[in-house]
N, C-alpha and C positions, 0 to 999 in steps of 0.2 A: 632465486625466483620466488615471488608471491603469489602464490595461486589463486587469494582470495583478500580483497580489502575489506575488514569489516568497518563500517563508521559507526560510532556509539553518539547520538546527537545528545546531550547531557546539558538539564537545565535544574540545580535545588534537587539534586539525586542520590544524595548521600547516604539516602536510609536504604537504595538498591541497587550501585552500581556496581557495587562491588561482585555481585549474583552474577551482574550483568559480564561481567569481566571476566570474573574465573570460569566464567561456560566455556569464554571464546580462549582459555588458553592451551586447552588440547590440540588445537592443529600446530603449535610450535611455532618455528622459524618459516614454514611454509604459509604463511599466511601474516598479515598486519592489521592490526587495530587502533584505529586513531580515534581517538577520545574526543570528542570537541567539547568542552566548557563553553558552553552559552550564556556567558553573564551571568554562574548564578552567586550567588550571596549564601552560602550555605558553602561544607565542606566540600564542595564538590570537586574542584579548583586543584585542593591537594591530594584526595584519594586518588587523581587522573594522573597529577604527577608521582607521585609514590608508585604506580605502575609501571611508568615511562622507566623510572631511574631501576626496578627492577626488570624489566627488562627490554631494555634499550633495542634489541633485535626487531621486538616484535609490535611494541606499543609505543605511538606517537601521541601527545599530549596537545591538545591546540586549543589557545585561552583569546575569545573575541568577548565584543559586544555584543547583549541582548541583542538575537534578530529572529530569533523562531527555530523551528523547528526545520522549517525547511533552508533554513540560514544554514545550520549545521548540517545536511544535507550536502547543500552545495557546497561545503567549505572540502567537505568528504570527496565529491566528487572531483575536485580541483587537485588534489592531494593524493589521488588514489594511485599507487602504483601496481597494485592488483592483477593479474588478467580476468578475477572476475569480481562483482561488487555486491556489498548487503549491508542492508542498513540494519540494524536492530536497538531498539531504541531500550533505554538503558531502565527501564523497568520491567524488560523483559529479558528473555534469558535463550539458551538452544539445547538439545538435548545431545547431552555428548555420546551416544553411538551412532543416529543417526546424523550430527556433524561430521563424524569419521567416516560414514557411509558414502555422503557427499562429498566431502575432500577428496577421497580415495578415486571418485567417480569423475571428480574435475583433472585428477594430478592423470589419470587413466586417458583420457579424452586429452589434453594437450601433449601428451607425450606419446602416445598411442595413434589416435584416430585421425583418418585423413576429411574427417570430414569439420568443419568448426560448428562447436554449438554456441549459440547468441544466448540460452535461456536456460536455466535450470528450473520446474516447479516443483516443491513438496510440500506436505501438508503442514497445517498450522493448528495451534489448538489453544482454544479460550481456557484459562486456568481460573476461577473462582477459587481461591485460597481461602477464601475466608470463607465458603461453605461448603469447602472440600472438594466443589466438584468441576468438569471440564466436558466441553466438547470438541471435538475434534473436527476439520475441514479440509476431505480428501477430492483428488480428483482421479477415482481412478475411475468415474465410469463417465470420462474426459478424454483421457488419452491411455494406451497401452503402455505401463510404467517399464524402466531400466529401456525405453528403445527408444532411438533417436526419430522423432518427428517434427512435420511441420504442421502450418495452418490449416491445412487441407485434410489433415487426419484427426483435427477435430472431432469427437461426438456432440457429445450434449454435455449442458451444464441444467443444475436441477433450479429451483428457486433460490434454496441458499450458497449455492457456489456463485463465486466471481472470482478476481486475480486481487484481494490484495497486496501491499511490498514485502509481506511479511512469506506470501507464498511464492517470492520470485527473487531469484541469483541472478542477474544477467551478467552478460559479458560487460567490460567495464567501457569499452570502443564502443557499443550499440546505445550506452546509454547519453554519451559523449557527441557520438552519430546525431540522435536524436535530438541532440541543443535539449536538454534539461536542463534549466534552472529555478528554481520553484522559488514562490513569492514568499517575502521575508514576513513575519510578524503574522504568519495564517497558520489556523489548524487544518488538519485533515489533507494537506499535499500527498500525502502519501497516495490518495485517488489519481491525482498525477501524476507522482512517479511510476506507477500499476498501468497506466494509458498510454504515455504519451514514446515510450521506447517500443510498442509492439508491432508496428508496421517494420520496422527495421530486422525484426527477430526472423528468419527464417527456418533456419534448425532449434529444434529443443526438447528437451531430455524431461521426462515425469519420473521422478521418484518417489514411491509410496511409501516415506517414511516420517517421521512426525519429528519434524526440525525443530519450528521454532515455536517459543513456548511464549503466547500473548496471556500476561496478567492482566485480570478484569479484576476493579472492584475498586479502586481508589474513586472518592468523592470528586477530587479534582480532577479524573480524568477527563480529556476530551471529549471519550466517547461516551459519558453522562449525558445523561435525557438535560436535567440542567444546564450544565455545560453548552452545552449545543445549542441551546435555548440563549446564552447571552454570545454564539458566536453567529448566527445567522449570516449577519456580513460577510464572515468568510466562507462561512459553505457557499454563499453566492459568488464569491470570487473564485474558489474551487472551479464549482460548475460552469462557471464563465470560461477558465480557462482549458478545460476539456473539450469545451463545445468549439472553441475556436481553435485548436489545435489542428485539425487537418478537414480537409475536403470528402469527406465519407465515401462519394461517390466516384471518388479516383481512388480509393483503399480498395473498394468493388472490384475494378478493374483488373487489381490485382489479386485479389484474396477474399472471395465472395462471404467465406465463412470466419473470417477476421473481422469483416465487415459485419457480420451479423454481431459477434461476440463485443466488437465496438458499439455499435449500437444500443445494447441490451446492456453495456454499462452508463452507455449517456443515459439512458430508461431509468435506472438506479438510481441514480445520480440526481438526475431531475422527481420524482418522485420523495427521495429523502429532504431535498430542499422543499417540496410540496408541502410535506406532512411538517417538517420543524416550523413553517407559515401558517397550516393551520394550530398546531400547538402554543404557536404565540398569540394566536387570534388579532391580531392587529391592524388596519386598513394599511399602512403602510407597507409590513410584509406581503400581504394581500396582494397590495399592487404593484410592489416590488416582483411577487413569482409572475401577473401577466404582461409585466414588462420584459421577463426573461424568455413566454413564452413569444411573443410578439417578435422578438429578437430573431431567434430561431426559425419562426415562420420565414420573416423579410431576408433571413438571412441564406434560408436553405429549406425550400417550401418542402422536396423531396423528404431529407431527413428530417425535419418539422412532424409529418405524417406516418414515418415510421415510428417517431418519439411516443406523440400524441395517444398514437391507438394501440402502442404495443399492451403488453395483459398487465405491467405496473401502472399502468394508467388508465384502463377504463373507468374507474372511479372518476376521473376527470370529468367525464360526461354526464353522470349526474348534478341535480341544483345542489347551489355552493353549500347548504349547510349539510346536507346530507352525502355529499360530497366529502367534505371534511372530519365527521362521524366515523365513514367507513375506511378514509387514510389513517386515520390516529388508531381505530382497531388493529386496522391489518400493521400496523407498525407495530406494536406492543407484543400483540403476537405472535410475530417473528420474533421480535426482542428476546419474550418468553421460550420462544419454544428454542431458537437457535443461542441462545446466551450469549451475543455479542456486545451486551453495553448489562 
C-alpha cells in the first residue's frame, strides 16, 4: 500500500533535484515518487532515472514533452496510486521529521480512524538560502491542530495566510473528485490546484508542523517581480480559471465559511493580477484587468460585490493613478515584510 504519491514536476533541475529526492526517501516503501521529466535539456532526464533504477519500489521516472508545470501536475495526478497526494516541486525539499510526523499521522487515520480525512494542512516556510534566512506560514490560529475538522470550525486567517499546494495533502479521490487538470504551458496553477478540490474536502486534519521547505531566491523563479511581469497572460488565465470554477452561491449553501475563505482567495487573486497591471503600466493590461472585471460583474453581480469591495480592494476606488501608487506599495510590502518572492 502507498499512503502517499509524491509528484516531483522537474524541468532543467539538475542543480536541485536531487535535494528534492533524498527529502522524500525517508517514508520508504510506504509511499511513491514519480519524477516527471518535462522536456528538460539539461541532466535532469538521467538524475530521475538513476533514482528509478535505485530504487524500483519506490520511484517512478516519467519522460514527456515540454508542457509546464502544470503538465507535470497532471501527468502525477493520472499516475498516482497514492491514497493521498503532494506535489513538491523539485527546487524544494520536506523536512524529514515533520514528514515522519505526517506519514505516521496518514498510516494512523487509514488504518485506525472510522472517520475519512479528504485534507491534511501544515505549515510551509519560505527559505532565503542565500541570506540565510526564512519565514515560516502556520495555521494554527485557523484550526485546532492534531484534531480532525471541517469547514465550519474554521476561525480566522490573518492577512498573510491563505492555502497554498504547498500547505495542502489531499486525499488523492477528492482531487480526482474535483476533475483537476490544470492548463499546460502556465505558471502559477498551483492557485488552482489550492481552489478548486475544497468544496469536495469535508474532514480535515491541521498539523502544526513545518513540512515543506519553499526555496526563494532563484532569478528565474516564477515568483520574481520580473518574472511575473513577462507572465501576465497567465496570471490572467489562472484568475480566469478560479473565477469560473464553481457557482459561489451554491458553495454558500452549503458551507457559508468556505465560501468566505473562497472568496477572499478570488479577492487575492484578483488583486495580484491588479497590481502586476499596474506594475506593467500598459493600456493594454489596463484594459485587459476591466475586461476581467466586467466579466465577473455580467457574470456573477453577487460575488462581483463581494470581490470588488472586500479590504484587498478598496484601493480600487480610488483615481486610477493613485489607485495604482497605493497597490504597488501595499504589494512590496507584503513582499518585504512576508518574504514570499
Amino acid at each position: 500500500m502507498k499512503y502517499i504519491t509524491f509528484v516531483v514536476p522537474s524541468y532543467n533541475s539538475e542543480a536541485y533535484l536531487e535535494r528534492c529526492v533524498k527529502s522524500l526517501l525517508p517514508g520508504g516503501e510506504d509511499v511513491e515518487i514519480i519524477i516527471v521529466n518535462d522536456g528538460s535539456t539539461d541532466n535532469t532526464g538521467k538524475i530521475a532515472d538513476m533514482y528509478a533504477n535505485l530504487y524500483p519500489n519506490i520511484i517512478k521516472a516519467v519522460h514527456k514533452e515540454n508542457g509546464g508545470h502544470g503538465s507535470g501536475i497532471n501527468v502525477g495526478i493520472e499516475r498516482a496510486n497514492g491514497i493521498y497526494f503532494k506535489v513538491v516541486d523539485s527546487d524544494d525539499w520536506v523536512n524529514e521529521g515533520s514528514y515522519l510526523t505526517l506519514l505516521n499521522k496518514i498510516k494512523e487515520v487509514v488504518e485506525h480512524s472510522d472517520k475519512t480525512i479528504d485534507l491534511f494542512v501544515s505549515n510551509y516556510v519560505y527559505n532565503h538560502l542565500d541570506k540565510g534566512s526564512f519565514h515560516r506560514i502556520h495555521y494554527r490560529n485557523v484550526f485546532d491542530s492534531n484534531k480532525i475538522s471541517t469547514w465550519e470550525d474554521i476561525k480566522y486567517f490573518t492577512i498573510s495566510q491563505y492555502f497554498l499546494m504547498h500547505a495542502l495533502t489531499f486525499r488523492t479521490d477528492i482531487i480526482r473528485m474535483a476533475g483537476v487538470k490544470l492548463p499546460e504551458h502556465t505558471f502559477y496553477v498551483d492557485n488552482i490546484f489550492a481552489y478548486q478540490p475544497l468544496p469536495y474536502v469535508k474532514n480535515l486534519i491541521y498539523l502544526d508542523i513545518d513540512f515543506y521547505q519553499y526555496y526563494i531566491g532563484r532569478e528565474d523563479q516564477s515568483v520574481n517581480e520580473k518574472s511575473m511581469l513577462k507572465r501576465i497572460d497567465q496570471q490572467f488565465t489562472v484568475t480566469r480559471t478560479v473565477l469560473n470554477s464553481y457557482n459561489i452561491k451554491q458553495i454558500k449553501q452549503m458551507s457559508p465559511k468556505l465560501t468566505k475563505y473562497m472568496i477572499r482567495q478570488i479577492c487575492i487573486l484578483m488583486s495580484i493580477t491588479s497590481v502586476l497591471c499596474s506594475l506593467a503600466n500598459t493600456n493594454e493590461y489596463k484594459s485587459e484587468m476591466k475586461k476581467l472585471w466586467a466579466e465577473l460583474r455580467d457574470t456573477d453581480k453577487w460575488l462581483y460585490n463581494q470581490v470588488k469591495y472586500f479590504s484587498f480592494n478598496v484601493v480600487s476606488t480610488l483615481p486610477e493613478p493613485i489607485c495604482d501608487k497605493v497597490s504597488i506599495s501595499c504589494y512590496r510590502f507584503a513582499k518585504r515584510r512576508y518574504m514570499f518572492a
